[in-house]
N, C-alpha and C positions, 0 to 999 in steps of 0.2 A: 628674513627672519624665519627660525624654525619654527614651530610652536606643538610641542608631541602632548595627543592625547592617550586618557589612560587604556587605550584598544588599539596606542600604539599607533597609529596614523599623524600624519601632520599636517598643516596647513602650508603650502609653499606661495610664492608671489611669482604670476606669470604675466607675458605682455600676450595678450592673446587676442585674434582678429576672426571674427563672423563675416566676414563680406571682404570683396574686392573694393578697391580704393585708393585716395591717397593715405599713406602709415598715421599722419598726422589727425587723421579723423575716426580711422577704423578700428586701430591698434588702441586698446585699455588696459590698465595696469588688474589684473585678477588675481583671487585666490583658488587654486586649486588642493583637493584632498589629496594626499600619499599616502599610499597601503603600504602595511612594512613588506618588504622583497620577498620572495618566495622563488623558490626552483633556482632557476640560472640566472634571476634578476639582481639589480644592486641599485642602492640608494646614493645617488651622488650629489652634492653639493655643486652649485654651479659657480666660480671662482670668475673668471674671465667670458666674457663672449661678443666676437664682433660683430658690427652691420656692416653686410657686403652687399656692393647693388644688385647680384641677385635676388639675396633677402628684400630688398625694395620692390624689386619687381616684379616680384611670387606676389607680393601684398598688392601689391596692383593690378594682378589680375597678366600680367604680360609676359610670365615666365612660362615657359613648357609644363613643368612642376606643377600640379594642380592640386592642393592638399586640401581635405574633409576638414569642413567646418564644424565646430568651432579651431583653427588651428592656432599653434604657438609659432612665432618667427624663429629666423636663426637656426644655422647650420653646423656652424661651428663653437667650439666652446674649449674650452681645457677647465675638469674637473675634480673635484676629492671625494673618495668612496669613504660613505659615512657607513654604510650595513650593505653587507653580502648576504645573498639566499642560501641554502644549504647545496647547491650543486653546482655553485659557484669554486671553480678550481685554480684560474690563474691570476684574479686580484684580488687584493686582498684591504683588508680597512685601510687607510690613509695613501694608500695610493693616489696619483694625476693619472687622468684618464684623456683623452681625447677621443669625439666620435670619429670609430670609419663609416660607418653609414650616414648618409645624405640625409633632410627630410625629418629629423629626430624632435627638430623644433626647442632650440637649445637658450633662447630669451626666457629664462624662469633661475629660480635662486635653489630648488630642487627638483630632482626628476628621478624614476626609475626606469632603468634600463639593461636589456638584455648586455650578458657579458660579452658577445658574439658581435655587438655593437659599437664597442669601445676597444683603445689598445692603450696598453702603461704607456706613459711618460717617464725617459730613463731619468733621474736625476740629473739638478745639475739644468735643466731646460728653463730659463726662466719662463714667467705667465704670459706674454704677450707674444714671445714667440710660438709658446704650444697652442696656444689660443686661434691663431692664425695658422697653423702649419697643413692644416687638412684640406686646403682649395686652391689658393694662388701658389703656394711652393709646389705642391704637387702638380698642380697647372704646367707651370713652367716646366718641371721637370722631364713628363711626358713629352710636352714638346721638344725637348732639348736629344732627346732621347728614343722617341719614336716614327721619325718621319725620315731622316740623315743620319748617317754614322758621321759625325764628328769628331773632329781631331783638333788636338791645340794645333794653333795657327789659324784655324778656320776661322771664316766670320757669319755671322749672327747679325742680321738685321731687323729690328723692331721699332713698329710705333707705339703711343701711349708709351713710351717710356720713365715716366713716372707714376705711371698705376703702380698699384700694391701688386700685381704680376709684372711689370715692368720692371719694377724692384728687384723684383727675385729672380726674374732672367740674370738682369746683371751680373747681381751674386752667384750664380752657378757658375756663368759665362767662365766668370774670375777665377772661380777657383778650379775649373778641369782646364786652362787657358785658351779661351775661346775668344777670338776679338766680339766686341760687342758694337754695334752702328744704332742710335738711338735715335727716335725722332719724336719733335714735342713740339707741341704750336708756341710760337712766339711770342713774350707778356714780360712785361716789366722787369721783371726778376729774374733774367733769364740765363744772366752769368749765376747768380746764387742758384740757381737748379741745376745748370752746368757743372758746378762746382762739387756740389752736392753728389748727382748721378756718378760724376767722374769717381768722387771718393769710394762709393760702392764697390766701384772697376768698371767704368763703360770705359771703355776706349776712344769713342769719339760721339757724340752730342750733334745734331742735326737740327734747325728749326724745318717745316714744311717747304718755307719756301728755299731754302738752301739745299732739301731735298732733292729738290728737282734739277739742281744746277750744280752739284758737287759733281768734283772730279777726282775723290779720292781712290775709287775706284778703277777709273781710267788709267788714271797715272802709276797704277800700285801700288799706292802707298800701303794698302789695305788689300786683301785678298777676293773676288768677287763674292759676297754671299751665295750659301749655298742653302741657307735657309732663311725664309723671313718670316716674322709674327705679325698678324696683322688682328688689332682690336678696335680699329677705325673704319674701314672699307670706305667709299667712297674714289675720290679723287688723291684721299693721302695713301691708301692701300693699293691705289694705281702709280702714283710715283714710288712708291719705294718700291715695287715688282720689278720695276724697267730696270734696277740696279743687279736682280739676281743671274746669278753664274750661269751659264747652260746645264741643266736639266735641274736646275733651280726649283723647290718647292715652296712655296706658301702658305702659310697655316692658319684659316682665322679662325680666332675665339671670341670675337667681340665685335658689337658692331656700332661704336657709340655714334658715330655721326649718322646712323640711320639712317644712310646710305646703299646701294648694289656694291656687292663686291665688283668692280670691272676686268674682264679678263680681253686683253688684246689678243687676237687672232695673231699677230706677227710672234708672239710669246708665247701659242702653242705650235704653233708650223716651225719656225724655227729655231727654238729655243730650248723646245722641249719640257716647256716647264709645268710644272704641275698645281691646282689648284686645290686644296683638302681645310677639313672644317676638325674640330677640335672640342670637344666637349668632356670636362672632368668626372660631373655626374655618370655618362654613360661610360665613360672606361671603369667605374669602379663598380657599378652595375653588370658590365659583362665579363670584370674582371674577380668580385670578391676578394676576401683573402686570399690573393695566392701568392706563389712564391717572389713577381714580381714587384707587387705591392708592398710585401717585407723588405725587400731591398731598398724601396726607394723611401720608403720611412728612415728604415736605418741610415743612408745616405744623408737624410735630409736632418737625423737628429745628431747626428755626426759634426756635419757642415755648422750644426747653430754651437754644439759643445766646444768645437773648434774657433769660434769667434769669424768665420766665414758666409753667416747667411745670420741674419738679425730679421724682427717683424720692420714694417714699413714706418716710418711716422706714423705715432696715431696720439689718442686723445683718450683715455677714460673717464665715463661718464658715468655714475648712478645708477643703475638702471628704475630708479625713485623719479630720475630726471631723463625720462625716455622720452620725452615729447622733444625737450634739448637736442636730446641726442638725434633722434630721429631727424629733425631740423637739420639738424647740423653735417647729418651721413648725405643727405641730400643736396646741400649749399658748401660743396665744398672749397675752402676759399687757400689764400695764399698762393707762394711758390711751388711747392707742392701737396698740399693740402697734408690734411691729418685722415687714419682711419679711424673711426669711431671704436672704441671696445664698450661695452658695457660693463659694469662693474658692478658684480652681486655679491661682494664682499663683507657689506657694510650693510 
């Protein structure tokens, strides 16, 4: 809720954390003051915003990211410009906004923020996909794009292929035709997630232990990778290596089994393959706006207007009911779980 007083300020509602912890303890629902915008600033309405494990793990104290306290969670958001400052030149009132900057702390129902901050959303973008388009899409994308030249036919091997960047691998894969190799731990519902990923465009669905023992590759069915994603490391980011092509790279962004990445000595002597690490923050960090960056926005708000890249499953929640939520971004259950969005709409 807004609530404008007469000197023109308002009161907004934030989720905001004083200390490392678990979200569930640390994180309180606040009010904070907003000054009307000035200079290059703009007052924007906060519409949609998700929880990403990131976000989880900054509040815990376990992310690289170390933000001054008192801080606001949330990185991501998709927004509406309520008031522009006077030197404010390319958005304008009612515009959708999304952060390019990292760090902005985007869990609040208002915020002002510099223009240099944000990029329009073209029309046409539904809320949960602009909501989410500024971490896992561009995630994927980089990878898909920065490590191999890629060519349709090629193949693309990944685990966690049902994360919210697993997802969106897919989705790319599909649409520049990319075979895609998916790998997912094994659970009850495993044809319904098969079915599922398949419909996005995986190509072919792998459990862990089938990992280890497929011979799609052997046989040709499938091309050998020539890139893999790895978000598990451990023992599953050792099995899926031993599949890639000669001079085969590996890319990891994630490391949920909390595991060593393991690199065989026989996969550097003779194989040639290469080992590299992946982080979206620091490419946009050392990357800013520039012109590659335009691109792969544009690409990526293309691909969604085109009905070729969608958000993940997810859930909206309140953000009245953040403690739900919070619970909920952290116990994720099902076949392939939901992402949480918050919802400051209401």
């Amino acid at each position: 809720m807004l609530i404008v007083r007469r000197n023109m300020s308002c009161l907004a509602s934030v989720l905001r954390f004083s200390d490392y912890g678990e979200p569930s303890k640390v994180v309180k629902l606040c009010s904070e003051n907003i000054e009307t915008p000035h200079n290059d600033k703009l007052l924007v309405k906060i519409l949609q915003a998700p929880i990403n494990p990131a976000d989880i793990n900054t509040i815990q104290g376990k992310y690289p990211v170390k933000p001054a306290f008192p801080a606001i969670g949330g990185n991501e958001c998709v927004a509406e410009v309520l008031q522009v400052g006077p030197n404010v030149t390319k958005l304008l009132v009612g515009d959708l906004v999304v952060p390019f900057e990292t760090g902005l702390g985007t869990w609040r129902s208002h915020a002002i923020y510099q223009e240099d901050e944000l990029m329009k959303v073209p029309s046409g973008i539904p809320l949960p996909e602009a909501a989410t388009i500024t971490v896992n899409p561009c995630t994927a994308y980089r990878m898909l794009k920065d490590f191999v030249k890629l060519k349709p036919g090629d193949t693309v091997i990944q685990n966690g292929a049902n994360s919210a960047c697993g997802q969106n691998v897919i989705q790319l894969c599909k649409a520049w035709g990319i075979n895609n190799v998916g790998i997912v731990r094994d659970r009850p519902e495993l044809s319904e997630l098969t079915k599922y990923l398949k419909s996005l465009g995986a190509t072919e669905i792998l459990t862990e232990e089938q990992c280890r023992s497929t011979r799609v590759f052997k046989e040709r069915k499938l091309p050998a990778p020539k890139l893999a994603l790895n978000c598990v490391g451990g023992k599953n980011g050792l099995e899926m290596s031993k599949h890639l092509a000669q001079k085969g790279i590996m890319v990891t962004y994630g490391g949920m089994s909390r595991e060593p990445v393991i690199v065989p000595t026989s996969a550097l002597i003779f194989k040639d393959h290469e080992f590299r690490g992946f982080w979206m923050t620091r490419w946009k960090e050392s990357k800013g706006k520039c012109a590659e960056s335009t691109e792969m926005f544009e690409d990526l708000f293309q691909l969604v207007m085109d009905g070729k890249l969608k958000a993940p499953k997810h859930e909206l929640i309140s953000y009245k009911n953040y403690e739900e939520a919070l619970s909920n971004a952290l116990n994720v259950g099902g076949f392939i779980g939901s992402k949480i969005i918050l919802d400051f709409t209401n």
